[in-house]
N, C-alpha and C positions, 0 to 999 in steps of 0.2 A: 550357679546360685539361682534358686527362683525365684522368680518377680517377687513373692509375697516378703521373703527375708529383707530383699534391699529395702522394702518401705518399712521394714520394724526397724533397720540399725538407722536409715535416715531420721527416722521419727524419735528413734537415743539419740543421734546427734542433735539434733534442732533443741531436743529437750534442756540439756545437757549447757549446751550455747545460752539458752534462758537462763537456765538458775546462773550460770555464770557473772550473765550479764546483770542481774538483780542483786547479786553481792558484793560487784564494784561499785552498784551506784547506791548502796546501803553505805558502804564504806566512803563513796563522797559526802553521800549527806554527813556521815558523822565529820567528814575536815569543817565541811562548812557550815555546822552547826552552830556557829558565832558568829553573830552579825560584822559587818566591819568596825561598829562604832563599841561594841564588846571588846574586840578584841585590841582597838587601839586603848580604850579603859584599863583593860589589863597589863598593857606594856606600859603605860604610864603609871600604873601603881609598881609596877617589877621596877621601874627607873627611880623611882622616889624613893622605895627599900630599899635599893642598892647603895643610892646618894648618901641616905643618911647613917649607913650599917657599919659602915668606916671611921675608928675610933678618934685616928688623928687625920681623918679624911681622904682626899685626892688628891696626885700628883700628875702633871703632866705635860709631855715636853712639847710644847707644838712648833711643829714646822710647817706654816703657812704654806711656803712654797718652797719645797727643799732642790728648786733648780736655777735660784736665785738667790735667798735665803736662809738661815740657820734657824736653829731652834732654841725656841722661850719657853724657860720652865715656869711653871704655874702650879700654887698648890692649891684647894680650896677646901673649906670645912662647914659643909651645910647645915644649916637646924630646919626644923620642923616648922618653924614660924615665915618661911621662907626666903629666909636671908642666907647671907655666905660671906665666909670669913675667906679673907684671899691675900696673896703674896706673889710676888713675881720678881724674874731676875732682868725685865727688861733694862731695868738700866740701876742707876745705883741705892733707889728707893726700893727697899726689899722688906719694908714696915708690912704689917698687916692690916686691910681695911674692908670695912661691912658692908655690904650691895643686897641689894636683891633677884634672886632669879624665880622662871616660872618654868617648871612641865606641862607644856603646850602640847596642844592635840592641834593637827592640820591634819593634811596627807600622810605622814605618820609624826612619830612622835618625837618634841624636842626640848633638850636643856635650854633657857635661854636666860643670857642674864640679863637682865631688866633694867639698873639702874648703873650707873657708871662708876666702873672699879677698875683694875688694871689691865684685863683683859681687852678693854676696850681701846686701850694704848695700839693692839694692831689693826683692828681697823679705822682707825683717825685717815681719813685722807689726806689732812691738810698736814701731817708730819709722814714722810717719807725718806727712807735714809741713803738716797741715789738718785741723780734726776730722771730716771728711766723710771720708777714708780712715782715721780708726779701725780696728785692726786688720787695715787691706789692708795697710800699710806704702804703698810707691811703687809697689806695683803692678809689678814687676819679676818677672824668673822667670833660674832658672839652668839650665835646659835648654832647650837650642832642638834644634828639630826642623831635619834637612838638606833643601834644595829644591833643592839642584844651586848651580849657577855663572853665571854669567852677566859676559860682560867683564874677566873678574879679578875678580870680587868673589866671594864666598862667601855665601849666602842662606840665612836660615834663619827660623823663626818661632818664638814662642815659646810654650812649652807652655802656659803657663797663659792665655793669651787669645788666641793666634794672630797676636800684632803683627808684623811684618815687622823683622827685623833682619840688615842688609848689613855683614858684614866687607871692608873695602877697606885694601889692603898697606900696612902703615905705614912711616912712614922714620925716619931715624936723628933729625931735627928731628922727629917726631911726640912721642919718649919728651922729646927735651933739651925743649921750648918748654911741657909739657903742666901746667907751675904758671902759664903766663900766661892761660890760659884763664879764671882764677880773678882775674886783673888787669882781665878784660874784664866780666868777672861785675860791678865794681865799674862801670865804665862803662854796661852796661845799665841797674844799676839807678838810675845819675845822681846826681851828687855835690849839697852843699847849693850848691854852688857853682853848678847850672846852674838857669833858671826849673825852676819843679814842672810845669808844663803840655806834654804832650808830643801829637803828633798823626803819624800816618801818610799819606802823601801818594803818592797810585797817579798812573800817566799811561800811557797806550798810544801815546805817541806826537801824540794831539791833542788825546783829553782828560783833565783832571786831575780828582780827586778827592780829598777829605778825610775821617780818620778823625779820633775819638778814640782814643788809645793810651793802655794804663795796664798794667803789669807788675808781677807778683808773684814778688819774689825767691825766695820761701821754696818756690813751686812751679814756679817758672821757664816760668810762662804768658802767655801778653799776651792780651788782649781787644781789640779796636778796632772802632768801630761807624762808620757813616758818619753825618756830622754833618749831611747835605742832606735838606731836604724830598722824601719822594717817594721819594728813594734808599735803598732797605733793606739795602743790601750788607752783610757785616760780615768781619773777619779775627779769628780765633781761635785761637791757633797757640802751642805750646809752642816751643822757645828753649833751644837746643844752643849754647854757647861755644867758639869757637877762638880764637888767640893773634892775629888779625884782625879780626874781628869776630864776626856770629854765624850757626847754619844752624836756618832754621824748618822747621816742620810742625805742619800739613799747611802746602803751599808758599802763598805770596801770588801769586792768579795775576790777570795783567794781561794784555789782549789776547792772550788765551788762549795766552800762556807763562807758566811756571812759573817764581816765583823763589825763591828757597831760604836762597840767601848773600849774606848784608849785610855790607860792609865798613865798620870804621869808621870816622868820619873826628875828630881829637883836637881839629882847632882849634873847631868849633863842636857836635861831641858828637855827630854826625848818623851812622847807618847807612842806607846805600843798598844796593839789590841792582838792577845793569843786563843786561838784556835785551836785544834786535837790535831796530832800526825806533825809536828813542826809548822803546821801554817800559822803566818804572822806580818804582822804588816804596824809598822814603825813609821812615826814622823821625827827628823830626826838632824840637827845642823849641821850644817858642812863648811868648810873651810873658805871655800871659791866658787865658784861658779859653775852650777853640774856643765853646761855646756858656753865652752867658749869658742865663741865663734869667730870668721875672718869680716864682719859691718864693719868695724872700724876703718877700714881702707877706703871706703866709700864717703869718706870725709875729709881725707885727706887733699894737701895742695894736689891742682892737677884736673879733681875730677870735678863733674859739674856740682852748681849749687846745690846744696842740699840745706834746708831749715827744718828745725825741728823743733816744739814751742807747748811747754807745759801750760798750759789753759786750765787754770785755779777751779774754775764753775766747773769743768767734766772730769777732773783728771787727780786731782785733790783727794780724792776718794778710792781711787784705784787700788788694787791690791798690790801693784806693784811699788805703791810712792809708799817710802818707807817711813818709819814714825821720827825716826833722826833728820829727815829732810823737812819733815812736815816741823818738828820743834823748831829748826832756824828760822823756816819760812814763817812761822810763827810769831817769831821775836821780831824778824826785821819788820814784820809789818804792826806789832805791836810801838813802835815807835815813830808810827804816820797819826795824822789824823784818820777819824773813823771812816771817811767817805774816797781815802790816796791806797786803797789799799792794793797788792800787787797781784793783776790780772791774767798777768802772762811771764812768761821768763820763756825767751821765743830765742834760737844760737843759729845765725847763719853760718855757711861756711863754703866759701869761693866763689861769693856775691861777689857783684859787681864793685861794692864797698868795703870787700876785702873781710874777713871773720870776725865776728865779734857778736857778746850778747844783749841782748835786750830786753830789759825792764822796764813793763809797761805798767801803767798804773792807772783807777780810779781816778773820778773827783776832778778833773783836769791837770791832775801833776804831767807833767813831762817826760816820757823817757829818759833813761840814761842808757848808755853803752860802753862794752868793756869791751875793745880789741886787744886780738889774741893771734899769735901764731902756730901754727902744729909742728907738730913731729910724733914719726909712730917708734914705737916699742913693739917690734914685729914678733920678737923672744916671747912674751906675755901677752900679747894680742890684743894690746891697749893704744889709745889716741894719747897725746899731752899737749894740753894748752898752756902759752906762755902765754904771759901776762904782755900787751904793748903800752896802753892808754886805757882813757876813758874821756867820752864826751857827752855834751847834750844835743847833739844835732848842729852844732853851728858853731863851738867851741870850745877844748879841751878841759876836762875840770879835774878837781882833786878826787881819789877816788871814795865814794859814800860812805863814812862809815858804819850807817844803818844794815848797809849791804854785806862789811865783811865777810861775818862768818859764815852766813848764806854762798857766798861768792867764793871765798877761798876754798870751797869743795871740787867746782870745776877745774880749778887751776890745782889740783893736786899734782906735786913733783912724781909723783908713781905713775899719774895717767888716770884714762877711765876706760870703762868697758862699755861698748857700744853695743845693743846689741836688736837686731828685729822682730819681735813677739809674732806669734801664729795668732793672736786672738785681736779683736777691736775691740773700742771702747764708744760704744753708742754710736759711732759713724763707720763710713768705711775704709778710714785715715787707717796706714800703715802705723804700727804701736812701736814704739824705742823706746829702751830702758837705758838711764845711763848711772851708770852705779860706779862708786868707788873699790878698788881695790886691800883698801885699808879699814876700812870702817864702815857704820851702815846706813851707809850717803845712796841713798836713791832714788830716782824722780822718773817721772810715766811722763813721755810726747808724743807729739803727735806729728807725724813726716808732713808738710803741708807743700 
């Protein structure tokens, strides 16, 4: 090729390279043809239309922190004057009341409510529903930041940790039905009337799977571990109420779909969430105990001391102290003065002073103690305590009647199930559950 051609086809490519290059930055200029203070104007007029375009307004369920927490539904109904109509299922005040909020410009753009309505219930610091949120309160925030739209919903995150919260169009049955949410709340947490032992059951379609399930009202969380050798899965998911059943998160995913919402079912207490192809995944009660195990023995005469000692401030609250335990402990303390109330219920066993429990109390009351002797039920995998005594440290006494019914649970003629939890409770104390075989007697300790 002669010298003269390569400097014409260089002199097309260079040309070529130019016009190029003056097309993409025509095409920048036009992206950024909007100032930034333009165009946050614009997304805050797009969020105001949105707000207000919804007949019966906003719905939306937020999960603060769905790896600790459940989720509160919320509905809201904006005007033009800058107020909002608002309802919530945080607890059993589901009236509706008028606040105000603002569409703020910062760094981008956000809903914020202004004056104090119920949303504001989660981030209160000074109420929190487990001592491990001490002064976070619920972890809630009243400014979310705008992310746009997507499908009809409104997106936004919230300021103070970035959690994702979806307003989706509520209807006129969102506001009428939003006190039965609070009917299903009763349902999750399961009446005395249903067995105490619950379990979650996955399936893709061919194969099924077992958890154990255990929920905590007071933070509207559930735990579930797989009960199979080998199988480490687990579901952990906080727990949103509707007038149906309930919607989790994070979802329970089976055969890699996501399931979300459990319907409930009345006659046998069961929530199911269905899927396409047979996957499915059920919360659902059982009879006994998905795993019984051989802890018991480990209390028995013979071996060393072992105490174990429900601690009311940490343990009260656990998902495993069951609502039957909590009613006696309830009443019996219901019949002290305000300041004797009971701190501990602490069970030695092959101390130096021989087995027996203790009730410790407030206010300067006294302990009492109830000696007991064992024997195991090796058939059933259970411990049984018999009844010896009862003293106050220095002299045998009649046994409390404050105490009965509280106390006649341990001492049940069938026994109890001992059993050593995988999980702690705010320390690094080994966890016991000791549950009744009959009914839905059971209490969270702690191995001390």
């Amino acid at each position: 090729m002669k010298i003269k051609n390569i400097y014409k086809y260089l002199f097309a490519a260079i040309l070529i390279l130019h016009l190029s290059s003056c097309n993409n930055n025509t095409d920048a200029d036009q992206l950024f043809d909007e100032t930034p203070t333009t165009r946050l104007n614009n997304q805050k007029s797009e969020l105001n239309t949105a707000l207000l375009s919804s007949q019966f307004g906003w719905k939306a369920v937020y999960f603060t922190d769905n790896t600790v927490l459940g989720g509160y539904t919320h509905l809201f109904k904006f005007a033009q004057d800058g107020t909002v109509e608002m309802a919530s299922d945080f607890d059993a005040d589901t009236n509706v009341y008028k606040s105000e909020y603002a569409i703020q410009l910062g760094s981008t753009v956000s809903l914020t409510f202004t004056t104090n309505n119920r949303i504001h219930l989660l981030s209160d610091s000074d109420s929190y529903p487990i001592p491990a949120l001490r002064a976070k309160g619920y972890l809630g925030d009243f400014q979310f930041l705008y992310y746009g739209q997507e499908n009809g919903e409104i997106i936004f995150k919230a300021n103070r940790n970035g959690t994702e919260i979806r307003f989706v169009k509520a209807t006129a049955d969102d506001w009428a039905k939003l006190p039965q949410n609070l009917v299903m709340e009763e349902n999750v947490i399961g009446s005395d009337t249903r067995p105490l032992f619950r379990l979650l059951e996955t399936t893709d379609g061919t194969t099924t799977h077992k958890f154990d399930f255990s929920f905590s009202e007071i933070t509207r969380f559930a735990e579930s571990n797989s009960i199979e050798t080998g199988y480490s899965i687990s579901y952990n998911m906080g727990v949103g109420y509707t007038p149906t059943g309930i919607v989790v998160s994070p979802a329970v995913e089976v055969g890699g779909q996501k399931l979300t919402n459990f319907v409930y079912n009345d006659a046998d207490g069961s929530f199911t969430a269905t899927g396409t192809g047979g996957v499915k995944a059920e919360i659902k009660y059982s009879s006994k105990p998905l795993i019984i195990t051989d802890d018991y023995k480990n209390f028995l005469d013979g071996k060393p001391q072992m105490v174990i000692s429900f601690i009311t401030a940490n343990l009260y609250t656990a998902p495993t102290t069951s609502t039957y335990f909590k009613t006696l402990f309830d009443a019996a303390n219901a019949t002290l003065p305000a300041n004797q109330k009971i701190t501990r219920i602490q069970i030695y066993f092959n101390s130096a002073f021989g087995n027996y429990i203790e009730y410790r109390f407030a206010g300067g009351r006294p302990s009492v103690y109830h000696n007991f002797t064992t024997s195991a039920d090796d058939t059933n995998k259970r411990i049984i305590l018999t009844h010896d005594s009862w003293d106050n440290g220095s002299a045998f006494i009649p046994a409390p009647a404050f105490l009965k019914n509280l106390d006649d649970e341990f001492f049940n003629a069938a026994g109890l199930y001992l059993k050593k939890e995988a999980f702690k409770i705010q320390f690094t104390n080994n966890i016991y559950t000791v549950t009744s075989p009959t009914n839905n007697f059971r209490t969270t300790t702690y191995q001390l």
